[in-house]
KENUPA-177948 format. One record per residue (C-alpha): residue number from 1; x, y, z. Coordinates in Angstrom, 1 decimal. Example, Ala and Ser with C-alpha at 12.3 -4.5 7.8 and 13.67 -1.06 7.14 Angstrom:
BEGIN
REC num      u      v      w
REC   1   12.3   -4.5    7.8
REC   2   13.7   -1.1    7.1
REM end
This chain:
BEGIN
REC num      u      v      w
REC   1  -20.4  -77.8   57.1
REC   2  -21.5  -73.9   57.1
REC   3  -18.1  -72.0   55.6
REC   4  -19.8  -69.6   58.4
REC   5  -19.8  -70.2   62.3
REC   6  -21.1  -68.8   65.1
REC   7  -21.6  -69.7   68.6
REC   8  -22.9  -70.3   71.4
REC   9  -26.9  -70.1   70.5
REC  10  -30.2  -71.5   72.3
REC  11  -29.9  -74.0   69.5
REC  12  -28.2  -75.5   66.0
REC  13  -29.0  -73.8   62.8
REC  14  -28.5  -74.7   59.1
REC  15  -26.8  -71.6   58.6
REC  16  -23.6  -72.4   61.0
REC  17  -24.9  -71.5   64.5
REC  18  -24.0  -73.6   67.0
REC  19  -25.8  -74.3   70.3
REC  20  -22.1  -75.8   71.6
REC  21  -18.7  -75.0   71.3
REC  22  -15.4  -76.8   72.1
REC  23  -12.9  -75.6   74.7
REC  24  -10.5  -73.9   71.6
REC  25  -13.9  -72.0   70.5
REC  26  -14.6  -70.6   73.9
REC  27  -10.5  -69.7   74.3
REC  28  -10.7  -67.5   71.2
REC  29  -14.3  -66.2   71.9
REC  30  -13.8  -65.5   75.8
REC  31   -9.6  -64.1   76.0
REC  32  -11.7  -61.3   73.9
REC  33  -13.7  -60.5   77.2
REC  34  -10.8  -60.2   79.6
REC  35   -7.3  -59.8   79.0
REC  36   -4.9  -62.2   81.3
REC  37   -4.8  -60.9   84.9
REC  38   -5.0  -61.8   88.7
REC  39   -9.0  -61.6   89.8
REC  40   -7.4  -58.8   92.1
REC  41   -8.6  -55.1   91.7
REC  42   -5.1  -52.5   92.8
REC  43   -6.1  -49.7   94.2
REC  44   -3.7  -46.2   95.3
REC  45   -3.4  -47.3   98.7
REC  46   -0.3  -49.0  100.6
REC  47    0.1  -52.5  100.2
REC  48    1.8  -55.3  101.8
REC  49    3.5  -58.0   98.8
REC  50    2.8  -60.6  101.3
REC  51   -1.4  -60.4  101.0
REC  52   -1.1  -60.5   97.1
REC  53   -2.7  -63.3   95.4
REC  54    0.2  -66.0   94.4
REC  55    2.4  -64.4   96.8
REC  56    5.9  -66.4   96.3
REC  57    8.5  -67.2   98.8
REC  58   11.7  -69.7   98.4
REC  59   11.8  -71.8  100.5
REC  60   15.0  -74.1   99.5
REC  61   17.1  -74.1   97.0
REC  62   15.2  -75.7   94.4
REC  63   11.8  -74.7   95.7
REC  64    9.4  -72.2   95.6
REC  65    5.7  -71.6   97.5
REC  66    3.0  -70.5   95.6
REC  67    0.2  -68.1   97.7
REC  68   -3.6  -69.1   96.4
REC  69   -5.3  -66.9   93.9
REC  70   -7.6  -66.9   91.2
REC  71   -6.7  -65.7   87.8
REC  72   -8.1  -65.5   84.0
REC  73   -5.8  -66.9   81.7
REC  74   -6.3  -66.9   77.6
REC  75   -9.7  -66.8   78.3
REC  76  -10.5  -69.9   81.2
REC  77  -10.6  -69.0   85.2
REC  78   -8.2  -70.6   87.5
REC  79   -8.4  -71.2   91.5
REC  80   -5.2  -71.7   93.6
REC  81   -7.2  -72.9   96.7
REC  82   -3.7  -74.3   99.1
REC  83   -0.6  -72.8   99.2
REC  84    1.5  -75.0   96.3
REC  85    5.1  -75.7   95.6
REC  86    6.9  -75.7   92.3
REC  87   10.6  -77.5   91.8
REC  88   13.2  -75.3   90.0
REC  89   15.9  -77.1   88.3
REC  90   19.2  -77.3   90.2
REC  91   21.6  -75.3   88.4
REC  92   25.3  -76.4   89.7
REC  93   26.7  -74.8   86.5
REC  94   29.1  -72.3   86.0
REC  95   26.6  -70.0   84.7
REC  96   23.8  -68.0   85.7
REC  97   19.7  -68.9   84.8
REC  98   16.4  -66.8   85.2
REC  99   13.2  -69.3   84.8
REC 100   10.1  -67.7   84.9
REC 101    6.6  -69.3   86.6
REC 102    3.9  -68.9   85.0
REC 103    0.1  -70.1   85.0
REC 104   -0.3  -72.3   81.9
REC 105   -3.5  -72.9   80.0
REC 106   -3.4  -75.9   78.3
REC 107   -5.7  -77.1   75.7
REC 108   -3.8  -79.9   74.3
REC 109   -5.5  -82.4   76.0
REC 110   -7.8  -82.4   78.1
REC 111   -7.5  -78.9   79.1
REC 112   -6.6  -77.4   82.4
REC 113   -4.8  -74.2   83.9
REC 114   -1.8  -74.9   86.4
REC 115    1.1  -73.5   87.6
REC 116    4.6  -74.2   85.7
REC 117    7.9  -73.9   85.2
REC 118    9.9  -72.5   81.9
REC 119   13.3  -72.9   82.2
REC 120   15.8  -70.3   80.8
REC 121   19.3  -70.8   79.2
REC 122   22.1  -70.7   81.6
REC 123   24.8  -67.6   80.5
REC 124   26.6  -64.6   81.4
REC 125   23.7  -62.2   81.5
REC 126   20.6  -64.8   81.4
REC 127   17.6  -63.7   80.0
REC 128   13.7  -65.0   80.9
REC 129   12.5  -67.6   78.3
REC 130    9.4  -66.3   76.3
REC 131    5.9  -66.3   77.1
REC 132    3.8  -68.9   75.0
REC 133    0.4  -68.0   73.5
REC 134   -0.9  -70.1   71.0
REC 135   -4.7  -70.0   71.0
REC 136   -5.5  -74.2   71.2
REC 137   -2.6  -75.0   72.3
REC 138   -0.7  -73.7   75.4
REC 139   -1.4  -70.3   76.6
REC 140    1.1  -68.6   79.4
REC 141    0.8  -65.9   82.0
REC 142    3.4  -64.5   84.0
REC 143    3.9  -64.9   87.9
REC 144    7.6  -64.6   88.7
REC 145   10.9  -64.3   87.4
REC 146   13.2  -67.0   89.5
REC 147   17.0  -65.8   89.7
REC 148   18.9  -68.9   89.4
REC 149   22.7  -68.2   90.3
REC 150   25.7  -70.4   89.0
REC 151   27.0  -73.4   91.4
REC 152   23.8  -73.6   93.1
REC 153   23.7  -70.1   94.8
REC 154   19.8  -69.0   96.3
REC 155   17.4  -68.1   94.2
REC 156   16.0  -64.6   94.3
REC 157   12.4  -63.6   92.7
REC 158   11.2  -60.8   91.2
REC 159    7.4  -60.6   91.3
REC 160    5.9  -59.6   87.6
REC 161    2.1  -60.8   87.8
REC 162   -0.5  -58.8   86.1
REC 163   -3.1  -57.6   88.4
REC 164   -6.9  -56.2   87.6
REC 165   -7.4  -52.9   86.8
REC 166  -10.4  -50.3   87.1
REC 167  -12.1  -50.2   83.9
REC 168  -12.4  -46.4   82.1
REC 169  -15.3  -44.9   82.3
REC 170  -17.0  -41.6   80.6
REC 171  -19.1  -38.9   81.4
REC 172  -20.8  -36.5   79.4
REC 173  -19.8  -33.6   81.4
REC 174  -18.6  -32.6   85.1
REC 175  -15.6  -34.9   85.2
REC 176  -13.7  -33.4   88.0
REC 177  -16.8  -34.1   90.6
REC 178  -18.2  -37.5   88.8
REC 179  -14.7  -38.7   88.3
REC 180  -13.8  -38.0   92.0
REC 181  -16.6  -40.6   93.1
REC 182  -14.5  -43.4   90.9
REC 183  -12.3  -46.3   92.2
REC 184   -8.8  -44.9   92.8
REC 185   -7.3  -45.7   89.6
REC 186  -10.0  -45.1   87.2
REC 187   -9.8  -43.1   84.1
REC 188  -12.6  -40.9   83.2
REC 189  -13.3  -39.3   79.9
REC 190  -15.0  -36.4   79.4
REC 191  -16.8  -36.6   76.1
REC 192  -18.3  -32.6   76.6
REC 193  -21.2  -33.6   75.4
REC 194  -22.0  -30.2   76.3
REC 195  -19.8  -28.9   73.9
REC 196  -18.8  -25.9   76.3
REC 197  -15.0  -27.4   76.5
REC 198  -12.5  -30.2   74.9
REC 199  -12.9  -33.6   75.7
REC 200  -10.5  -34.9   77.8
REC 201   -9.1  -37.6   79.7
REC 202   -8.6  -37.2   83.6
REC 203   -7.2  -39.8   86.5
REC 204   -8.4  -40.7   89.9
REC 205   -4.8  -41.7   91.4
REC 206   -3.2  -41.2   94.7
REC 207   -2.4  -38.4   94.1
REC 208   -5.8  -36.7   93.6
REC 209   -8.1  -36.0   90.4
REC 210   -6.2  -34.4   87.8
REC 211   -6.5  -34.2   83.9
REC 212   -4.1  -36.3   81.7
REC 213   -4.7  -35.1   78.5
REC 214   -7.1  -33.2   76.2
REC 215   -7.8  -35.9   73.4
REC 216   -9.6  -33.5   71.3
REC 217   -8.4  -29.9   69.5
REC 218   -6.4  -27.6   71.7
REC 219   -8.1  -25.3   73.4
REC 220   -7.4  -21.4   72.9
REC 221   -6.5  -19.0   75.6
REC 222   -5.6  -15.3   74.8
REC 223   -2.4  -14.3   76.7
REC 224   -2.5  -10.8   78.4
REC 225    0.4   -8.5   78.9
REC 226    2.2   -8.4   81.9
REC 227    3.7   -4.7   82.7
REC 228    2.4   -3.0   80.6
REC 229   -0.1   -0.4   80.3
REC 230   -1.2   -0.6   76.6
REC 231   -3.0   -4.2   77.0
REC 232   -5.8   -4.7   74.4
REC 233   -3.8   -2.4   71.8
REC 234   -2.3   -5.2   70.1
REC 235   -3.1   -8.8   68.4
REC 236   -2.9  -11.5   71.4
REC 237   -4.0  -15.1   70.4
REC 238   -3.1  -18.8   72.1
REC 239   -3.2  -22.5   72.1
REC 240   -2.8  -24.8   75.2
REC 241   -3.1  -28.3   75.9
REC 242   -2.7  -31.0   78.6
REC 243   -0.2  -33.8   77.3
REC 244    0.7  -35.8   80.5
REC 245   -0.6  -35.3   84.1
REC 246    0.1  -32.0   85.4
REC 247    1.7  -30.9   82.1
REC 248    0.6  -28.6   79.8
REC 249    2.4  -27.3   76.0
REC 250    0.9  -23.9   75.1
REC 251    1.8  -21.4   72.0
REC 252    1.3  -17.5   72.2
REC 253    1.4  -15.2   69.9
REC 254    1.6  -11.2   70.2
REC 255    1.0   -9.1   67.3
REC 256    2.2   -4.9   67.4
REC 257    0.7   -3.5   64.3
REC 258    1.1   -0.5   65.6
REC 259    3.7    2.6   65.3
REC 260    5.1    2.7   68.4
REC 261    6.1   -0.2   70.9
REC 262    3.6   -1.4   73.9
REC 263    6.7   -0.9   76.6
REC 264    7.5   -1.4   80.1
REC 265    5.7    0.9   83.0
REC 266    6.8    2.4   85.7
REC 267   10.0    0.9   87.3
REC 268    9.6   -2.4   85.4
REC 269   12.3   -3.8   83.4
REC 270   11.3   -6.7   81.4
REC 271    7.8   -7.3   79.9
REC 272    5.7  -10.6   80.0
REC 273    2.6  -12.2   79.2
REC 274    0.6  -14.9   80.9
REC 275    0.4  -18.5   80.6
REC 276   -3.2  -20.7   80.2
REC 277   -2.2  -22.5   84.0
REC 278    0.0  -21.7   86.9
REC 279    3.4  -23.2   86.5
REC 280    4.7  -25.6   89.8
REC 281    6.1  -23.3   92.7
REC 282    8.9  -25.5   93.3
REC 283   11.1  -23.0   90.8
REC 284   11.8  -21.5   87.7
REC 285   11.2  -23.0   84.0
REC 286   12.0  -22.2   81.3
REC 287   11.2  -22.1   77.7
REC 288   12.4  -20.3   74.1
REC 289   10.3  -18.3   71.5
REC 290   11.5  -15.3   69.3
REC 291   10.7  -11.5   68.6
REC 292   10.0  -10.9   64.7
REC 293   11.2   -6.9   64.5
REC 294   11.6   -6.4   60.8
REC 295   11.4   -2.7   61.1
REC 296   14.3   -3.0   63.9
REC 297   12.7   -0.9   66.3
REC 298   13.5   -0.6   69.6
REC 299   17.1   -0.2   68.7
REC 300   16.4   -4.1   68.4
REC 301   17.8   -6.6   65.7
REC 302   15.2   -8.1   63.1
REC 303   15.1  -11.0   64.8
REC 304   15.6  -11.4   68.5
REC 305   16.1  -15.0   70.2
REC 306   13.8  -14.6   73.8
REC 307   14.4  -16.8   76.8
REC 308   11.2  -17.3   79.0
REC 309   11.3  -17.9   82.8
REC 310    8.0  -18.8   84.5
REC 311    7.1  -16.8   87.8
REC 312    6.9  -20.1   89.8
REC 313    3.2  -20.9   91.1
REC 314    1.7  -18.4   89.0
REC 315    0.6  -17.8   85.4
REC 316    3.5  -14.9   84.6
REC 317    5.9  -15.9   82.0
REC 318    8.9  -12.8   82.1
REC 319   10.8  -12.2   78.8
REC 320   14.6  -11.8   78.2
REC 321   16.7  -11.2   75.3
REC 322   20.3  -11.2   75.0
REC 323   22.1   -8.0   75.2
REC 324   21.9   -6.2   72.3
REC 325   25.9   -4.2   72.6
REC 326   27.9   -6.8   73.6
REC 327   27.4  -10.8   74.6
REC 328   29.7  -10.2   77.7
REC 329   26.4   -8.6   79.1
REC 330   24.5  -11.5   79.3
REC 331   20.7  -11.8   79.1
REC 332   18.7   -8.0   79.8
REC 333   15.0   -8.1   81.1
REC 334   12.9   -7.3   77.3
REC 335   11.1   -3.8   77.9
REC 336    8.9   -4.0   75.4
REC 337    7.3   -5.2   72.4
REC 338    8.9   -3.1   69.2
REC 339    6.8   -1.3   66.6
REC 340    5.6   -3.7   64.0
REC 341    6.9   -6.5   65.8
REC 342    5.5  -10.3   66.3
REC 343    6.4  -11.6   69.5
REC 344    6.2  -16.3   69.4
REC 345    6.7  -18.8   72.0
REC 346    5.8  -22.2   72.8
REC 347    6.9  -24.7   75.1
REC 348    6.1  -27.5   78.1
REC 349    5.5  -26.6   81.6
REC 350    5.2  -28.3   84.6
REC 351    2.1  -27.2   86.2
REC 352    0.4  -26.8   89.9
REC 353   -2.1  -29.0   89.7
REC 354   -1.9  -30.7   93.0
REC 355   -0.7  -27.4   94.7
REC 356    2.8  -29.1   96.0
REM end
């Protein structure tokens, strides 16, 4: 026998290909193809538990009614075609159980996929028995956890199937108007094949089309100054990312290497720059940096601790710094950036992407 095997093939060879294959061979060759799942696509719409595939009700107190359905499981396809019935174990105990059905493929014998029963343990806080997986042998997938109660109380379920899901897919470029055009509940990946942006990650949900994250470097932005009138006389430089749906971390940086500050105009009283998105216009966030002032200009300390409030649904972040005569007086708007000074922030903020 070839100490090398491959399958399946048009025909035999003397260097271990095989035209056929036994049912353990196509478990560990096919459960690579799909994972175990419900032949049932979601999608972002409503839906009613009762249409699901293997849909359960109880229907006595040992009994439970299986919906039809068609599912992969460890690598075979199964068809529910009737309505079926599974038996739970009484339990007239003093103590609580939680069984779990599941679809069982089962290559001991014969092989076959069916419906099945594990039992749990009965006790105080019951826990579901384990899932088994042994390729060749018996090969489980969840339907629905059974609540058994003590002295023969009704069972409850709680539904925990694995359904299908879109596939991701990738684009080269234009990902907000090719990824719009995907099942609800696709993932699309920009690759920027382009190379005029990051790649990134984006998701058509419910909720509309909106980036999830940038898997690539983080993209640079250069902050400008808000309020005040000598913008472009100092060293502005930033970093921004999407991490999460409709979240973004960014770092700024302002540089004064100059001799006299870059302060407030006109009736202004505090000093800000702008952020790479618009923050969410439900309220206020905020985040922390610090002002590097080792000349202590401004009548400033060398360092100065800054608290950041967003200007909610817009790009304005507003600076603040404790009082710098007494604590009593709380936080004072910043009016400018000091002689010599470095100005650093960085934080998370919840975006506007889907314009609440």
């Amino acid at each position: 026998m070839a100490n090398e095997i491959s399958y399946p093939f048009n025909a035999d060879s003397a260097d271990g290909g095989s035209q056929m294959m036994n049912h353990g061979q196509w478990q560990v060759m096919a459960k690579m193809f799909g994972k175990d799942r419900v032949d049932y696509r979601l999608t972002s719409t409503s839906l009613d538990a009762t249409t699901l595939p293997f849909y359960a009700t109880v229907t006595s107190t040992t009994t439970v009614s299986i919906a039809p359905g068609r599912a992969l499981v460890g690598g075979f396809y199964y068809q529910n075609t009737a309505t079926q019935t599974v038996t739970i174990a009484a339990n007239t105990g003093s103590l609580a159980r939680t069984d779990l059905i599941v679809l069982r493929a089962d290559l001991t014998s014969a092989g076959q996929v069916n419906l099945k029963v594990v039992q749990g343990q009965p006790a105080a806080s019951p826990k579901w028995p384990a899932l088994t997986k042994s390729a060749g042998g018996k090969w489980e997938m969840p339907l629905h956890l059974v609540n058994v109660p003590a002295n023969s109380g009704a069972l409850s379920l709680i539904n925990v199937t694995p359904f299908d899901f879109p596939e991701h897919v990738s684009v080269p470029w234009n990902a907000p108007q090719a990824g719009v055009m995907q099942t609800p509940g696709t993932f699309v990946v920009d690759m920027d094949n382009n190379t005029n942006d990051t790649q990134a990650e984006y998701f058509n949900g419910r909720d509309g089309f909106v980036a999830t994250r940038h898997l690539g470097k983080a993209r640079p932005y250069t902050p400008s100054l808000v309020n005040t009138s000598n913008n472009g006389a100092e060293l502005r430089t930033g970093r921004w990312r999407w991490i999460a749906p409709n979240s973004f971390w960014f770092r700024a940086t302002v540089v004064n290497d100059f001799d006299e500050g870059l302060m407030a105009t006109g009736s202004n009283f505090r000093v800000g720059i702008t952020l790479p998105q618009a923050s969410h216009k439900s309220g206020i966030q905020v985040v922390h940096g610090y002002l590097s002032n080792p000349g202590n200009s401004g009548n400033l300390p060398n360092i100065v601790a800054i608290t950041a409030t967003t200007h909610p649904g817009s790009t304005t972040l507003f600076l603040h710094f404790p009082n710098n005569n007494t604590v009593a007086e709380g936080l004072d708007g910043l009016r400018g950036f000091p002689a010599r000074s470095t100005f650093s922030i960085s934080g998370v903020i919840e975006a506007n992407a889907f314009n609440e």
